[in-house]
C-alpha positions in Angstrom: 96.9 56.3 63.8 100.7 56.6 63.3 102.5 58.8 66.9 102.8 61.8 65.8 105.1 62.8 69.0 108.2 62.1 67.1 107.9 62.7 64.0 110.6 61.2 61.3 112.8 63.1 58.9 113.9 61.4 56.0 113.9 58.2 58.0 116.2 59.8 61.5 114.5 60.5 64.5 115.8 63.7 65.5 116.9 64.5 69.2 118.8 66.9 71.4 122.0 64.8 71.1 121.6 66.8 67.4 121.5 70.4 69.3 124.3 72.1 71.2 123.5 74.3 73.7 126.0 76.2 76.2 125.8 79.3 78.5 128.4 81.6 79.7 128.1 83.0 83.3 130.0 85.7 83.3 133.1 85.2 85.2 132.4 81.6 85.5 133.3 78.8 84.0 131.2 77.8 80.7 128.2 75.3 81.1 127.5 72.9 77.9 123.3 72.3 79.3 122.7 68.7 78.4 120.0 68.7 80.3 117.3 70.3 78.5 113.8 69.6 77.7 112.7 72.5 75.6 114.6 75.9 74.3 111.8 78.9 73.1 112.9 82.4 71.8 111.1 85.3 70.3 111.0 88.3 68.1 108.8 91.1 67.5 109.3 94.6 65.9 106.6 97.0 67.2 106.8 99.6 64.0 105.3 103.2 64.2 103.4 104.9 62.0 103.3 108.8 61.4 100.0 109.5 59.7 98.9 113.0 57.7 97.7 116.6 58.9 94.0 114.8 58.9 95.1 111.7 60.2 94.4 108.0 58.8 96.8 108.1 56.0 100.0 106.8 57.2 103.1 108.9 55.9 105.9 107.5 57.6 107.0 104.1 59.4 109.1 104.0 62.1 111.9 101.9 62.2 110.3 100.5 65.3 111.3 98.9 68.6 112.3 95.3 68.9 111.1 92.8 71.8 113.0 89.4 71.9 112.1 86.6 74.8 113.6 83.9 76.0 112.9 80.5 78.2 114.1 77.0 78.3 112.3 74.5 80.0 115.3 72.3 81.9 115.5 68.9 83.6 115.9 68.9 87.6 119.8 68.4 87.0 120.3 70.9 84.3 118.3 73.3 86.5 120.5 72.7 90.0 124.1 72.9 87.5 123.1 76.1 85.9 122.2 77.6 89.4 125.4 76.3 90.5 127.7 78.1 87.7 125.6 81.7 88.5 126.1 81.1 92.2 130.2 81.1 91.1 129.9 84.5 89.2 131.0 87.8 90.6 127.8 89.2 90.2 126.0 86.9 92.3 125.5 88.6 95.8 125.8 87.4 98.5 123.5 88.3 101.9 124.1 85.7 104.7 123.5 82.6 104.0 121.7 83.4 100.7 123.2 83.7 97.3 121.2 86.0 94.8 121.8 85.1 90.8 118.8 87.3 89.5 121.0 90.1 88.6 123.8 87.4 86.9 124.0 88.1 83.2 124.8 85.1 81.1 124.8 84.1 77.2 123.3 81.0 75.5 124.1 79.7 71.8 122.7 77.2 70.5 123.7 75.5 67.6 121.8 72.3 65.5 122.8 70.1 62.5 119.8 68.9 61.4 119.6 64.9 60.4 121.0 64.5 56.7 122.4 67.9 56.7 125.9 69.4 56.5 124.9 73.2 57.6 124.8 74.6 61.4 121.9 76.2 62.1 123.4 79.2 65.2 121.3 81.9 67.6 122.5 83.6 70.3 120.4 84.8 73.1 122.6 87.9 74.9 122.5 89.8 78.2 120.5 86.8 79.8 119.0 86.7 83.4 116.4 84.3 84.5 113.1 85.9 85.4 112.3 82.9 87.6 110.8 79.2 87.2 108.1 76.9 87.8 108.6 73.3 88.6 106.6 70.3 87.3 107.5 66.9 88.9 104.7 64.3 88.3 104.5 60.7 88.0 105.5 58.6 85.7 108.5 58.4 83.2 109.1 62.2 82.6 111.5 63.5 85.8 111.2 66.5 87.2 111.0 69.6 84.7 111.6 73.2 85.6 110.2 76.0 83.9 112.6 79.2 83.4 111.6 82.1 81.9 114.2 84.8 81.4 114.8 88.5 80.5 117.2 88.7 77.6 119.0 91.7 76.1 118.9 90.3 72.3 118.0 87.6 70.0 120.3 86.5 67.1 120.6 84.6 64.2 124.4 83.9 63.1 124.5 83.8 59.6 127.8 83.8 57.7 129.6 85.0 61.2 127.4 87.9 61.1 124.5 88.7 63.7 121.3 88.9 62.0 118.4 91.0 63.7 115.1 92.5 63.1 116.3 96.0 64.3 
């Protein structure tokens, strides 16, 4: 059975060296993440509905209530960098010998050129804060990974230099 791990388009192996992905801190100095395993957003629209005098018949939809997530799944080094630029921003706080980042809002766009093709492929995720994270290290060839899942603000598409969303 062929290894279906990696699979082959149009004869290229595609890898991250094919996706760009940076933050921006604010007030610190912008991170290109090289060091990433996995990148995972999210959107959902949560629509109303406005039903009849005798209910059951809907009447009405709401334009409904959007819900986008966020997480990346980082390498050890990506992971210690990216702490590193939040520790530099303004909003980090500082309480003795402790530096605080959860309340350090940050951007992350991510842009891919997929094998064979000419077009960029752009999302933004906006108003960014991790949420926390969960660190695998095991052995064997895979280094240590850390998981980081993160509140975020918005999820968009950039299409034509225009940001596309659900609501």
């Amino acid at each position: 059975m062929a290894n279906q791990d990696f699979p082959v388009i149009n004869g290229i192996v595609p890898s991250w060296a094919d996706i760009n992905v940076k933050a921006s801190p604010a007030g610190a100095p912008l991170i290109t993440m090289d060091q990433i395993a996995s990148v995972k957003r999210g959107r959902t629209v949560d629509i109303g509905e406005q039903e009849g005098a005798s209910g059951g018949r809907v009447m009405q939809r709401t334009s409904g209530k959007q819900k986008d997530t966020f997480s990346w799944t980082l390498y050890r080094s990506g992971h210690s960098a990216l702490l590193e630029s939040l520790m530099s921003s303004p909003q980090a706080q500082t309480r003795g010998n402790q530096v605080a980042i959860g309340c350090v809002h940050f951007g992350v766009q991510v842009q891919h050129t997929p094998p064979g093709s000419v077009k960029v492929f752009e999302w933004r995720a906006k108003g960014v804060r991790l949420a926390g994270d969960d660190m695998e290290s095991a052995e064997g060839v895979d280094p240590d990974k850390v998981d980081v899942p993160c509140s975020v603000s918005q999820v968009v598409d950039i299409i034509n230099g225009k940001e596309v969303t659900y609501r």
